[in-house]
N, CA and C of each residue as an Amber inpcrd file, in Angstrom:
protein
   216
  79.9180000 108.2640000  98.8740000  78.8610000 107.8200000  99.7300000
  77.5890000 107.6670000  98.9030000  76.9340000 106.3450000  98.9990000
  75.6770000 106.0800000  98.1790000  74.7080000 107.5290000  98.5890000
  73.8640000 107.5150000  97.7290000  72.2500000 108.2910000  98.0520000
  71.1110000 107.6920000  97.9720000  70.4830000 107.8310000  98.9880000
  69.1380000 106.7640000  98.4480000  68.2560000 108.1720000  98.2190000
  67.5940000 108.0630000  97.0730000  66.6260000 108.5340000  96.2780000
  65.2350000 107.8360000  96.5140000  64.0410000 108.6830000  97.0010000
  62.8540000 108.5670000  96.7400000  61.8500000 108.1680000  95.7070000
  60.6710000 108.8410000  95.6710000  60.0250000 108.9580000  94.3050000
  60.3750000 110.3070000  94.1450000  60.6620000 109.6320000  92.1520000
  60.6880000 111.1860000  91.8400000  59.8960000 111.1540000  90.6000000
  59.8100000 111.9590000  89.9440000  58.4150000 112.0550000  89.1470000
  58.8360000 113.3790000  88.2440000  59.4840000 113.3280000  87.3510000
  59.6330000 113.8390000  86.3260000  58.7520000 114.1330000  85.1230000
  58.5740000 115.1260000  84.6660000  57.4510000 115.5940000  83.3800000
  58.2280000 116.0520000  82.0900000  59.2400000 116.6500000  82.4930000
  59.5470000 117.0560000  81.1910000  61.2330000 117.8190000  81.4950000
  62.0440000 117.3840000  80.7080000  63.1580000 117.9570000  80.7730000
  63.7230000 118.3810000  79.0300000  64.4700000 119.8830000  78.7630000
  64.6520000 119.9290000  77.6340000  66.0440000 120.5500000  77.9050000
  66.6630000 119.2680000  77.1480000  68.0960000 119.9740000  76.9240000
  68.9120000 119.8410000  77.8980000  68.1990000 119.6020000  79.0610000
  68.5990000 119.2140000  80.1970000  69.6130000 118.2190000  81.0070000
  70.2060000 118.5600000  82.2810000  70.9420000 117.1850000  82.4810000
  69.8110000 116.8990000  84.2730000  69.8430000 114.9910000  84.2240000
  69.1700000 114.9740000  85.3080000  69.7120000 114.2010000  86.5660000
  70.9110000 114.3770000  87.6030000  71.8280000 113.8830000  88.0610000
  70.8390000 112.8060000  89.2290000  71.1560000 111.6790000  89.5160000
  70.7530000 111.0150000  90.9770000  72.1010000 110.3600000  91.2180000
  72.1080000 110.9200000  92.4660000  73.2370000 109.9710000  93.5190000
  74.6190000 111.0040000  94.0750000  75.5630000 110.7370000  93.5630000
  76.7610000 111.2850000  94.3830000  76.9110000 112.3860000  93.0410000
  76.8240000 113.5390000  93.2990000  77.2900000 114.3970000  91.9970000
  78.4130000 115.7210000  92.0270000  79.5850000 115.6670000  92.2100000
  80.9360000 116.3940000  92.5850000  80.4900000 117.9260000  92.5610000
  80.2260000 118.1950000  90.8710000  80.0420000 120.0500000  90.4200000
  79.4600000 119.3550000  89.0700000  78.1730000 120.3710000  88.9030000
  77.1560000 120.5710000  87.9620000  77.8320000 121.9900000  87.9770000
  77.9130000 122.2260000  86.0960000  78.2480000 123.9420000  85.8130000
  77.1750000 124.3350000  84.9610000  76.8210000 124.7830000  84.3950000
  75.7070000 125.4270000  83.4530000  76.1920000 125.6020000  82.2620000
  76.3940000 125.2040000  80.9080000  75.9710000 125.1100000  79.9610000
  75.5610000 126.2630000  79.3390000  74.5760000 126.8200000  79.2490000
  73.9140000 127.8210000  79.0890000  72.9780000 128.3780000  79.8470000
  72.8230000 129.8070000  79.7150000  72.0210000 130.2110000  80.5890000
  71.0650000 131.1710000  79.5420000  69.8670000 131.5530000  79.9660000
  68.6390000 132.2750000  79.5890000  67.6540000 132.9830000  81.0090000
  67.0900000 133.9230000  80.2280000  65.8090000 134.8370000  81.3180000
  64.6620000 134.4660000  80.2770000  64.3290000 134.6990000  81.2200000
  62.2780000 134.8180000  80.5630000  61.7190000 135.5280000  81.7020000
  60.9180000 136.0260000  80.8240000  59.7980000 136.9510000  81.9690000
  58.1980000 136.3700000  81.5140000  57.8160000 136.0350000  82.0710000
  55.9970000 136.1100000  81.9100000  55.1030000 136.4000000  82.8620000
  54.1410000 136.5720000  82.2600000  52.9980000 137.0510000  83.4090000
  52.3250000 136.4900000  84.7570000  51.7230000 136.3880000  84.9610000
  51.2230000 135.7290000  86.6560000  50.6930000 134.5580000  85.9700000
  51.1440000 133.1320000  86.5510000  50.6560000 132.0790000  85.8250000
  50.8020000 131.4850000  84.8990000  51.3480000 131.9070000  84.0210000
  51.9210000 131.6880000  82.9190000  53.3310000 130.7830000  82.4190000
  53.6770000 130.3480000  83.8100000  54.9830000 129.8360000  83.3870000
  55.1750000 128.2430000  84.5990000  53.5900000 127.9160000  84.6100000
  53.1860000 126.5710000  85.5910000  53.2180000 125.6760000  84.9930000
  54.1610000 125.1200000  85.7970000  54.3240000 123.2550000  85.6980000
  53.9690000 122.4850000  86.5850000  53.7730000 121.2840000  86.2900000
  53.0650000 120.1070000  87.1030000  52.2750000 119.5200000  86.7740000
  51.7410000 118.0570000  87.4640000  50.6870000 116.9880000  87.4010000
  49.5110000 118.3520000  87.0110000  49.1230000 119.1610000  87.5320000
  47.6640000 119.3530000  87.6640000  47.9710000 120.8460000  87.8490000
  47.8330000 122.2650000  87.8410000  47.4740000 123.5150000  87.6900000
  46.6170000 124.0630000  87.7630000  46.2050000 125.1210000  88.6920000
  44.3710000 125.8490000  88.7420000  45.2010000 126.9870000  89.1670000
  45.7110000 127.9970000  88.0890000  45.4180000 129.3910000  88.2110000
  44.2250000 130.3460000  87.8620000  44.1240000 130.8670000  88.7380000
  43.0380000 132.1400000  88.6440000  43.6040000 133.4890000  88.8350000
  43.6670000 134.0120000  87.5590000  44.2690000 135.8230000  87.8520000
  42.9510000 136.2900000  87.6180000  43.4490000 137.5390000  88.0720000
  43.1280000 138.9660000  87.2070000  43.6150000 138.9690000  86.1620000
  44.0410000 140.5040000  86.7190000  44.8640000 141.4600000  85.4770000
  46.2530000 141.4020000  85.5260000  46.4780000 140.5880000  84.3480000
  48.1280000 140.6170000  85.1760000  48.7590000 141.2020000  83.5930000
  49.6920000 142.2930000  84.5420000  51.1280000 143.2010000  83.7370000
  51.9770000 142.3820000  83.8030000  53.0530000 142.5860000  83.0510000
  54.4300000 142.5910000  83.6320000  55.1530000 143.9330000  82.9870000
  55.6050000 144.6440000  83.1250000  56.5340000 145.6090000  83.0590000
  57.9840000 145.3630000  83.1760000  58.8210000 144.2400000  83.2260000
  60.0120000 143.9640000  83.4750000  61.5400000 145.4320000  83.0330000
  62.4840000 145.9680000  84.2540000  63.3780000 146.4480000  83.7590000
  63.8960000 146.0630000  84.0480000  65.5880000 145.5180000  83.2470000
  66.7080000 144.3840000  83.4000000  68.3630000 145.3730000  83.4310000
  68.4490000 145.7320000  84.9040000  69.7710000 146.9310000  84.5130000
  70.5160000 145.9210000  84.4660000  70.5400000 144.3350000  84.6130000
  71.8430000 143.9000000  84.8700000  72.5740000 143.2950000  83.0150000
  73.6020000 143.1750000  83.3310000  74.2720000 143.2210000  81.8810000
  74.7210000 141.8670000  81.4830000  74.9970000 141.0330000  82.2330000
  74.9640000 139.2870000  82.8320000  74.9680000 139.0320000  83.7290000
  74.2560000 138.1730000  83.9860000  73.3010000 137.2320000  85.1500000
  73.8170000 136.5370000  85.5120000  74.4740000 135.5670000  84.4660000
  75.2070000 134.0630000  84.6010000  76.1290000 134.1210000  83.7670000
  77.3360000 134.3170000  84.0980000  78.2320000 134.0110000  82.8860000
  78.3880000 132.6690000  82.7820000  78.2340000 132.2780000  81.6730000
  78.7010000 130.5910000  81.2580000  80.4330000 130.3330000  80.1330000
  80.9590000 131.4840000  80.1740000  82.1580000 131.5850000  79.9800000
  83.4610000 130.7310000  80.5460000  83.9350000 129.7560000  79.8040000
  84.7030000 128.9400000  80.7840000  84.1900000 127.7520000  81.3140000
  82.5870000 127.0130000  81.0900000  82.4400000 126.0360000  81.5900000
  82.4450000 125.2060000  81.2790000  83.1490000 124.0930000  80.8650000
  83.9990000 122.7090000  79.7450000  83.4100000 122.2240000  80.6110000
């Protein structure tokens, strides 16, 4: 079945895949974490953060997140 697609407006893709229309199964490739602080991790046309004080303290009990084991 067709898809009709809008505007879309793309900035930046790395490494990335970018599907439009009929798409069966997308698997992941690889996977990654990042942690950053308040604000710090904004995308888009235009951005106006205003912090404080920003922590991060991150604790990670988990041991994998995403397995990407197996995805041809």
């Amino acid at each position: 079945m067709p898809a009709l697609i809008g505007p879309v407006q793309i900035f930046n893709v790395e490494g990335g895949t970018v599907h439009f229309g009929d798409t069966a199964v997308i698997s992941p490739k690889s996977a990654a974490k990042t942690t950053t602080g308040s604000g710090s991790n904004s995308s888009g046309a235009f951005v106006a953060v205003l912090n404080g004080i920003s922590a991060n303290g991150t604790v990670d009990t988990n041991l994998i997140d995403q397995p990407t084991l197996g995805n041809n």
